[in-house]
BAFIMAR-72052 format. One record per residue (C-alpha): residue number from 0; z, y, x negated. Coordinates in steps of 0.2 Angstrom, whole numbers, plus 5000, padded with zeros to 4 digits. Example, Ala and Ser with C-alpha at 12.3 -4.5 7.8 and 13.67 -1.06 7.14 Angstrom:
<rs>
{r 0,{5039,4978,4938}} {r 1,{5036,4995,4932}} 
</rs>
This chain:
<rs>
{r 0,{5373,5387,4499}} {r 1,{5360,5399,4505}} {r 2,{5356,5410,4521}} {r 3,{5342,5417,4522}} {r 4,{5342,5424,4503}} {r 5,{5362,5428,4505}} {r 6,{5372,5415,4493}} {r 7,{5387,5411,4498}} {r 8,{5399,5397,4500}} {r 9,{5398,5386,4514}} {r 10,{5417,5387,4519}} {r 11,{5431,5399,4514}} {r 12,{5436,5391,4500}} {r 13,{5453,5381,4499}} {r 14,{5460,5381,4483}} {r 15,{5457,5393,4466}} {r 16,{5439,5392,4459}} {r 17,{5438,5388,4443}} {r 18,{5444,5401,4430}} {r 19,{5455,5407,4440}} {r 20,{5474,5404,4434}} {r 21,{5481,5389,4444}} {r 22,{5495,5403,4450}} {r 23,{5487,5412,4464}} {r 24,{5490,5431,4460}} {r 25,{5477,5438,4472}} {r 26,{5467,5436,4486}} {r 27,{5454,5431,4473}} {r 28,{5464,5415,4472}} {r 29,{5457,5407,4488}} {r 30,{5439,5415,4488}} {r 31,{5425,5415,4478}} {r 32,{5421,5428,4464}} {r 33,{5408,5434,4474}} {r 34,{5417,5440,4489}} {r 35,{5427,5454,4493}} {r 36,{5441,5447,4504}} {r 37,{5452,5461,4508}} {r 38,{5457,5478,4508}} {r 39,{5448,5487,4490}} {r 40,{5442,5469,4483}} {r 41,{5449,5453,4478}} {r 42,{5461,5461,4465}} {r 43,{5467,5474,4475}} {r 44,{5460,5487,4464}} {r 45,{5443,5492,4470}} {r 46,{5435,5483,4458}} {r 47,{5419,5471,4463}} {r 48,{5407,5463,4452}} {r 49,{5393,5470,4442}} {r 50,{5378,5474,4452}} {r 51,{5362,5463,4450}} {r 52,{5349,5478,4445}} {r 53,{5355,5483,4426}} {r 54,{5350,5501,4432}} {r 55,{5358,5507,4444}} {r 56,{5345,5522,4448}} {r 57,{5332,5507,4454}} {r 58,{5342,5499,4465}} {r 59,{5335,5495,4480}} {r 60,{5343,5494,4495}} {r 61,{5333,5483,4508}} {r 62,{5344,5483,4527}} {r 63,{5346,5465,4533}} {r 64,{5358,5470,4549}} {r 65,{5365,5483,4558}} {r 66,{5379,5482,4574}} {r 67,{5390,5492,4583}} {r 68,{5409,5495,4575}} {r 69,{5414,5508,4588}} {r 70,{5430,5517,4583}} {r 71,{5441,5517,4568}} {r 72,{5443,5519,4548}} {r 73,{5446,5499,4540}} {r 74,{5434,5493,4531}} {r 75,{5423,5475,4528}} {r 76,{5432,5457,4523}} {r 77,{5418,5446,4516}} {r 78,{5422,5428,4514}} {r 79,{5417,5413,4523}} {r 80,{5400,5419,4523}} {r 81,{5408,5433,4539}} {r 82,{5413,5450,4538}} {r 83,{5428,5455,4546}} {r 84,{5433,5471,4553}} {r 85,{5444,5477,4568}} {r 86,{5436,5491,4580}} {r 87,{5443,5497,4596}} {r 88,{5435,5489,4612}} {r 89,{5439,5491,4631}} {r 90,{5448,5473,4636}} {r 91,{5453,5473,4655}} {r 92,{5454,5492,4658}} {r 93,{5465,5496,4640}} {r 94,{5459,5504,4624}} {r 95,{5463,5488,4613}} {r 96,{5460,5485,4594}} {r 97,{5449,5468,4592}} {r 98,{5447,5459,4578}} {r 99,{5426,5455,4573}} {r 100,{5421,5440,4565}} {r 101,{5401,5441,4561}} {r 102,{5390,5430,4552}} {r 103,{5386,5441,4536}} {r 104,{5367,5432,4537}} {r 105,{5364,5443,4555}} {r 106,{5377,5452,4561}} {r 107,{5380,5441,4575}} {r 108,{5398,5443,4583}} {r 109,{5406,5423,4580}} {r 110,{5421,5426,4587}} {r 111,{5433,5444,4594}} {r 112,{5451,5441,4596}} {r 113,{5461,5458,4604}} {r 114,{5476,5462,4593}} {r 115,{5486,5477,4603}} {r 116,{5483,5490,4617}} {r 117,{5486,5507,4610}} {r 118,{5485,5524,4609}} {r 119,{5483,5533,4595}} {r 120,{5489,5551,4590}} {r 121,{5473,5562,4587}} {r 122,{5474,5564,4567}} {r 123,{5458,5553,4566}} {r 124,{5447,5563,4577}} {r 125,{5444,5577,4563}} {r 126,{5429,5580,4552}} {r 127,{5414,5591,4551}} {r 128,{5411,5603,4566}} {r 129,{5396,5588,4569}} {r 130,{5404,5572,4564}} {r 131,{5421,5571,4572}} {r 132,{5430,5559,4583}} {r 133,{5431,5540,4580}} {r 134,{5450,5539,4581}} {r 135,{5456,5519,4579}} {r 136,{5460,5506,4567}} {r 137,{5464,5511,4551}} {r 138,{5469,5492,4543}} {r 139,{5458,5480,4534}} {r 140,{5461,5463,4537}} {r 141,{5464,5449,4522}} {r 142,{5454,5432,4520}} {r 143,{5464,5419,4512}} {r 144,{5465,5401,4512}} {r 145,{5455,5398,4530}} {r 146,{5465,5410,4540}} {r 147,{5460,5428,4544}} {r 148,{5477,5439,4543}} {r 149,{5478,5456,4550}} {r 150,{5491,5469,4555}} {r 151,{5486,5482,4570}} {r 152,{5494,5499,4574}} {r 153,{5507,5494,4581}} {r 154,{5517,5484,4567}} {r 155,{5510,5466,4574}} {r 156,{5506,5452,4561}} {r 157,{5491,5440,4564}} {r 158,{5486,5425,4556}} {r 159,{5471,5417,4566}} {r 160,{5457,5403,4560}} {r 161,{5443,5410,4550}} {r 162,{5431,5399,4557}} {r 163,{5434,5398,4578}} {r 164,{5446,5414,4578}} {r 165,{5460,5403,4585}} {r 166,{5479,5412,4583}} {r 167,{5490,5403,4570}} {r 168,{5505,5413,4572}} {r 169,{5508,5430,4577}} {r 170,{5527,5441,4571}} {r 171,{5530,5459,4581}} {r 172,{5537,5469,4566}} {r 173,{5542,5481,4579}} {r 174,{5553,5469,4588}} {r 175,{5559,5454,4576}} {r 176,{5564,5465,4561}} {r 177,{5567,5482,4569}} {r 178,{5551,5491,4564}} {r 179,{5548,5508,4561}} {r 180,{5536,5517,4567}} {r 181,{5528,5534,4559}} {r 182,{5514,5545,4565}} {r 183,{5496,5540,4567}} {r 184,{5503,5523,4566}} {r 185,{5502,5508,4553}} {r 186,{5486,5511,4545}} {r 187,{5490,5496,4528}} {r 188,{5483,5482,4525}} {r 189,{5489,5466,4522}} {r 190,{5491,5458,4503}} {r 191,{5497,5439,4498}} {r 192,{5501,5435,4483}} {r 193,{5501,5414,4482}} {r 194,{5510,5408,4500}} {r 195,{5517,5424,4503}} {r 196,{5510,5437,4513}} {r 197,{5520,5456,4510}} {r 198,{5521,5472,4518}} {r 199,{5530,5485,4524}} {r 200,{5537,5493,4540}} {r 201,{5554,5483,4544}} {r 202,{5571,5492,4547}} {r 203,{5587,5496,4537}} {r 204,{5588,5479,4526}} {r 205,{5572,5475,4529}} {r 206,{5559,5489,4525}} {r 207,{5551,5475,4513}} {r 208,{5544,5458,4521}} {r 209,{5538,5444,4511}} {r 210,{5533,5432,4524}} {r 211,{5526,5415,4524}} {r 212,{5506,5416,4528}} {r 213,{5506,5397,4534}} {r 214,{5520,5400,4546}} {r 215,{5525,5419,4548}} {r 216,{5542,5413,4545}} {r 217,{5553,5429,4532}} {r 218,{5553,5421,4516}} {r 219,{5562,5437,4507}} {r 220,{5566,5454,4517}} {r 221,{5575,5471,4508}} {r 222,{5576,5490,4505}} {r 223,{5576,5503,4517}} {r 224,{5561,5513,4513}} {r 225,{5552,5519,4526}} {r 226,{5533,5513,4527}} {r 227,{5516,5526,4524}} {r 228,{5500,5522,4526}} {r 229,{5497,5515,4509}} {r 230,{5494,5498,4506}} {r 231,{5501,5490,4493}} {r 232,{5493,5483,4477}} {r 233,{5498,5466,4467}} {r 234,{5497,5470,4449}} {r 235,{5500,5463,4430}} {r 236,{5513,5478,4420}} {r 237,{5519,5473,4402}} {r 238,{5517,5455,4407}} {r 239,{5527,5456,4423}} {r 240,{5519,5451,4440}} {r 241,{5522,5462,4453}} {r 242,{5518,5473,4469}} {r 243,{5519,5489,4471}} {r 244,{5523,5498,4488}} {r 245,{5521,5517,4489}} {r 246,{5535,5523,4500}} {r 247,{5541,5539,4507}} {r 248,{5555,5538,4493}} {r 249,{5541,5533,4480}} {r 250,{5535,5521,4471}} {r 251,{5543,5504,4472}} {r 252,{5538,5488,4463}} {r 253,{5545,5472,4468}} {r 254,{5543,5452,4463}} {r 255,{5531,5447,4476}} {r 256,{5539,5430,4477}} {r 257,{5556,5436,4477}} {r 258,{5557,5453,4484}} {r 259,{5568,5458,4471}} {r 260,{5568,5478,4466}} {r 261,{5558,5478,4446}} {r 262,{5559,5498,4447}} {r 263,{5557,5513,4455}} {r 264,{5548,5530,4452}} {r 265,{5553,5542,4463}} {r 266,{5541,5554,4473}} {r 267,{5539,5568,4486}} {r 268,{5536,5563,4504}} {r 269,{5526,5575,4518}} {r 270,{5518,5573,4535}} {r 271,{5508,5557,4527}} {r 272,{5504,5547,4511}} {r 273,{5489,5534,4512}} {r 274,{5481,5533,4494}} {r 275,{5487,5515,4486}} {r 276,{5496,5516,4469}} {r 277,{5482,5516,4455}} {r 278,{5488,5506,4438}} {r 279,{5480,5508,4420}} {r 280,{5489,5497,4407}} {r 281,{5506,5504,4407}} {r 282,{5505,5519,4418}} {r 283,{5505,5522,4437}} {r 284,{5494,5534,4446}} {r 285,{5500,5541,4464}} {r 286,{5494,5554,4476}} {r 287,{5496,5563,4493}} {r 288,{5490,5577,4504}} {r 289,{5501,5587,4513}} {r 290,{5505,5599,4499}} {r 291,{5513,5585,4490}} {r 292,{5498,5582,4472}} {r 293,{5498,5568,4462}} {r 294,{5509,5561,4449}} {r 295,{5510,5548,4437}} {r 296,{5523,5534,4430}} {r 297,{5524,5527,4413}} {r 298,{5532,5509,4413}} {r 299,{5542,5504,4398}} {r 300,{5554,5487,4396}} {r 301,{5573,5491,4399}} {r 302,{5584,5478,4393}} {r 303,{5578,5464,4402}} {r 304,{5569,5472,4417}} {r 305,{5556,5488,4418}} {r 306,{5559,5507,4420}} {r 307,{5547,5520,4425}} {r 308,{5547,5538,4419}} {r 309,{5537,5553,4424}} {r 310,{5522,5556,4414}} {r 311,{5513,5571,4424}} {r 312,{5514,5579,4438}} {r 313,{5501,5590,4449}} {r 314,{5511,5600,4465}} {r 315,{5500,5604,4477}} {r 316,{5483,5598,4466}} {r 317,{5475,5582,4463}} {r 318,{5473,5578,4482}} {r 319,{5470,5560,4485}} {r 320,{5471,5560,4505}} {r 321,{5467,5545,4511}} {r 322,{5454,5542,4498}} {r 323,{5460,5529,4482}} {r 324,{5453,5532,4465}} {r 325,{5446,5517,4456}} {r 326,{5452,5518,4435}} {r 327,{5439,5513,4419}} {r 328,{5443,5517,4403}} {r 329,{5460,5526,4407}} {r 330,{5448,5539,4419}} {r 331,{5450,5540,4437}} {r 332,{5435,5541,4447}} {r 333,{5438,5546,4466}} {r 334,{5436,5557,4480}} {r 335,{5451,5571,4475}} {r 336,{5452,5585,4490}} {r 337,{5462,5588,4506}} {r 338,{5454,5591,4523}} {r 339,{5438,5595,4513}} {r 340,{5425,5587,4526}} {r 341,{5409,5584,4521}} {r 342,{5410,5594,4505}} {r 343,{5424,5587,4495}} {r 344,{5419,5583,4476}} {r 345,{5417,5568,4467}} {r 346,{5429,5569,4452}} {r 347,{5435,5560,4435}} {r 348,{5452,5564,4429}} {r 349,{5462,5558,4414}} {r 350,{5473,5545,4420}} {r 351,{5488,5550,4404}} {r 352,{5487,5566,4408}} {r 353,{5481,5574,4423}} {r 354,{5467,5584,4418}} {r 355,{5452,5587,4426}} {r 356,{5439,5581,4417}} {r 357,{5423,5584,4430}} {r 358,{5419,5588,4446}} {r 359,{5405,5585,4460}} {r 360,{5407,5593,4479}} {r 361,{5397,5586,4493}} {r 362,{5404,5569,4499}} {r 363,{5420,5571,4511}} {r 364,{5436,5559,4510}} {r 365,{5425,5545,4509}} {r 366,{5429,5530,4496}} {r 367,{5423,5524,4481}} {r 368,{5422,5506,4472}} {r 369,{5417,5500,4451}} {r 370,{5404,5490,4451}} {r 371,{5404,5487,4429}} {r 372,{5402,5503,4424}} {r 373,{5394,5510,4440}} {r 374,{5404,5522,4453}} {r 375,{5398,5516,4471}} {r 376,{5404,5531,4482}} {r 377,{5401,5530,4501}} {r 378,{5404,5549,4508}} {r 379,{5410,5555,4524}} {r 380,{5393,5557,4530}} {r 381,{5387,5540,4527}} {r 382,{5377,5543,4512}} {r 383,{5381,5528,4497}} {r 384,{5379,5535,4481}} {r 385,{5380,5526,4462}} {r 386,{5387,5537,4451}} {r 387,{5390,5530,4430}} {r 388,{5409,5533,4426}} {r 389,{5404,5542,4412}} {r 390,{5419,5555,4407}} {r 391,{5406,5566,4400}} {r 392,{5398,5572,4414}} {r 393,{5393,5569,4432}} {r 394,{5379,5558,4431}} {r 395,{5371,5554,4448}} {r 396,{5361,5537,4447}} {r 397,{5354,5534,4467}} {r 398,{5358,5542,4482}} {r 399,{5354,5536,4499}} {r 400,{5360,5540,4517}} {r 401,{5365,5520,4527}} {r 402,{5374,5525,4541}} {r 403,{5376,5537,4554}} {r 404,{5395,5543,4561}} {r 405,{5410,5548,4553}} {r 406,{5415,5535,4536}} {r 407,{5433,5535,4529}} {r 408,{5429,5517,4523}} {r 409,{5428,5507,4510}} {r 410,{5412,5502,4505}} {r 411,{5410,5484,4500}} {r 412,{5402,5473,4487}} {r 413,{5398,5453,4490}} {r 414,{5387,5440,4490}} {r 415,{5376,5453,4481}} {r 416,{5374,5463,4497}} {r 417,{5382,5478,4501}} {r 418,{5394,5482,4516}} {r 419,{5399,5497,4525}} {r 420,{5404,5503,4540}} {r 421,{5406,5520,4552}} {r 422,{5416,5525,4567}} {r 423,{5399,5520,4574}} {r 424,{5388,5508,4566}} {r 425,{5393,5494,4553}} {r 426,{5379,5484,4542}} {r 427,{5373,5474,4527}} {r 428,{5362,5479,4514}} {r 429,{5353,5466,4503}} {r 430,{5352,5475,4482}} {r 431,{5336,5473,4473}} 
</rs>
C-alpha cells in the first residue's frame, strides 16, 4: 500500500513475513522488513535496511512532517504505517509520560494514552551550555503482533491496541513482583522474542521477567540482579538463542522462553550503565561510563551449555554512555566518550581487541545505526550524518542538521523514510 509516496503495509502485520523463520526470534517476526519496530531495529542490533541512494554522499533528504515531542530521550517505533514514541505531557495538573501514536504519512497525533505521573531526578537536563534540559522518557516502546507495548519510568508494563490506543493489560513491576528502583529511573526498552515479552526490574527471585505479551501473565521469573538502564538484546551465539541482559553484576544471557541462566560474564557496576550488549560471532562487547570502560566476552561451548571468558578490558577508556555501538566486519562504529557534549568523537574500534582504530570529534552522545555499509549517526545537536564503516579511515559521506533541541536518540530507518526525534521536535524525512 501506498500513502502519499510512503510504502507501507496496510495493517501491522499478524504473522511472520515470508523468509522469516516460522520461529519468531525478534520483533521482526511480526513486522515487515521495512520497519523498524522497536528499540535499535527489528533485530535488536541497530541494524536497518540498505538505503535506496547507492551513494550515500547524494542522498537527499526532502522533509515530509515535523511535530512537537516535548521532553525526553526514547526514540521512533515505525510499524503500522505509525510512529510511536512516549514524551511527557501535562494531564490534569501532573507531569505525565504519554504514549504518541502518529500517522507516519503526516505527523498527525491518532491516538495518546498517559502511562505514569512522574518526576524525574535532573541527570537528563545536561548538555552543552546552549542545548540543555529536556529531562523525560528515556524507553522506546515495541510493536508486535497488533499491540503497542511499553514500560515508563516507573517500572509499569503496557500492552495497548495499535490501531485505537485501547489498554490490553497493564502489570506494576513495582508492586506485583517487588521492583526495584534505581536512579534516573527505568530507561529499557521492551524485547519479545515469540509470545514472551522480557525484561528486567523485579525483586530477589524475580529480577528477570518473561511475561506473556497476550496477557501480562509471568511465564518465567529468576535471578536477583538488579536492573540498569540497558536494554536487552535477543541474539543467535554458537547456534544457541538467547537474550542477553546487562546487569549491575554483568552480563547475563538467559533462554528467552525459559528464563534459564546460559552464562554469565561478570562486570564492574558505577552510578549507571545504559549501552546495550553488542555481539559479533562469538564475542560480547559491553560498556559504561562512570569510570567503569568497556570490556569484552568470548563465548565458548562448555560441556553442554556455554561459558564466557574475558577477552579485553579497557578501565576507565572506551566510554560508551548511553550511546550503543553498532558492529560490521568485527569493527564497532559508535559514539565512544563520557559527558563530552556536543564534541564527542565518532569512533571505529576493533571488536577482538580493543583498539582504537579512528577517531572523529564533533557529534555528542548521540546514536548511531548501519544502514549496508553506511554509519548513519544522529549527534547531540541534531545534525544526521552518513559515515562508510570503513576501518581505514573516517570517511564522511553527508552531513545535514534535521532537528533542533537536545538528541540522545536513536535515529530511525523505515519505509525508506528516515525518523528522528529531539527533546523538542520529532519528524520524518523522505530519502532520494
Amino acid at each position: 500500500m501506498v500513502l502519499g509516496g510512503l510504502a507501507v503495509s496496510a495493517v501491522v502485520s499478524q504473522a511472520a513475513p515470508p523468509l522469516l523463520p516460522a520461529r519468531a526470534t525478534s520483533a521482526a517476526a511480526s513486522s515487515g522488513p521495512a520497519e523498524w519496530p522497536s528499540f535499535r531495529g527489528p533485530k535488536t542490533d541497530g541494524t536497518a535496511p540498505v538505503l535506496p541512494v547507492a551513494d550515500a554522499s547524494k542522498v537527499k533528504l526532502n522533509k515530509r512532517w515535523k511535530v512537537e515531542t516535548p521532553k525526553g530521550f526514547g526514540s521512533f517505533a515505525v510499524a503500522g504505517a505509525k510512529a510511536y514514541t512516549i514524551i511527557t505531557r501535562d494531564v490534569e495538573g501532573n507531569n505525565s509520560e504519554v504514549l504518541l501514536a502518529l500517522d507516519v504519512k503526516s505527523g498527525k497525533e491518532l491516538w495518546a494514552q498517559p502511562l505514569t505521573i512522574v518526576k524525574y531526578d535532573g541527570g537528563g537536563d545536561s548538555g552543552t551550555p546552549s542545548n540543555k534540559g529536556g529531562d523525560g522518557p528515556r524507553s522506546t516502546p515495541i510493536v508486535n503482533d497488533g499491540k503497542v507495548y511499553v514500560i515508563d519510568a516507573n517500572l509499569g508494563v503496557y500492552a495497548f491496541d495499535a490501531t485505537t490506543g485501547k489498554e490490553v493489560w497493564k502489570r506494576d513491576v513495582m508492586k506485583d513482583n517487588s521492583g526495584v528502583q534505581i536512579k534516573w529511573q527505568n530507561a529499557a526498552s521492551p524485547v519479545i522474542d515469540g509470545e514472551i515479552l522480557l525484561m528486567c526490574g523485579g525483586g530477589p527471585g524475580q529480577a528477570f521477567l518473561g511475561l506473556n505479551k497476550k496477557t501480562g501473565d509471568i511465564v518465567w521469573k529468576g535471578e536477583d540482579d538488579r536492573m540498569t538502564h540497558a536494554t536487552p538484546v535477543i541474539t543467535n551465539i554458537l547456534g544457541v538463542h538467547q537474550c542477553i541482559f546487562f546487569t549491575q553484576k554483568g552480563l547475563v544471557a538467559v533462554d528467552p522462553q525459559k528464563g534459564t541462566v546460559l552464562w554469565r560474564g561478570d562486570f564492574p557496576f558505577k552510578v549507571s550503565t545504559a549501552a546495550s550488549p553488542v555481539v559479533y560471532e562469538d564475542v560480547v562487547y559491553c560498556s559504561a561510563g562512570y569510570g567503569v570502560g568497556a570490556g569484552a566476552f568470548k563465548i565458548s561451548k562448555s560441556g553442554s551449555g556455554l561459558e564466557a571468558a574475558p577477552l579485553w578490558r579497557r578501565e576507565n577508556e572506551c566510554f560508551n554512555h548511553w550511546s550503543t555501538p553498532v558492529v560490521k566486519d568485527g569493527y564497532l562504529y559508535g559514539m565512544f566518550s563520557f559527558k563530552e557534549y556536543g564534541n564527542g568523537p565518532v569512533a571505529c574500534v576493533d571488536i577482538r581487541t580493543g583498539k582504537d582504530v579512528w577517531s572523529e570529534a564533533g557529534f555528542g552522545p548521540g546514536q548511531v545505526i548501519l544502514s549496508g555499509d553506511t554509519v548513519i549517526a544522529l549527534s547531540d545537536k541534531g545534525e544526521v550524518v552518513f559515515i562508510k564503516a570503513d576501518p581505514t579511515k573516517y570517511s564522511e559521506l553527508k552531513r545535514e542538521s534535521i532537528v533542533e533541541g537536545k538528541v540522545w536518540s536513536y535515529p530511525v530507518l523505515a519505509y525508506n523514510h528516515l525518523f528522528a526525534r529531539s527533546t523538542v521536535e520529532g519528524g520524518c524525512w523522505e530519502i532520494k
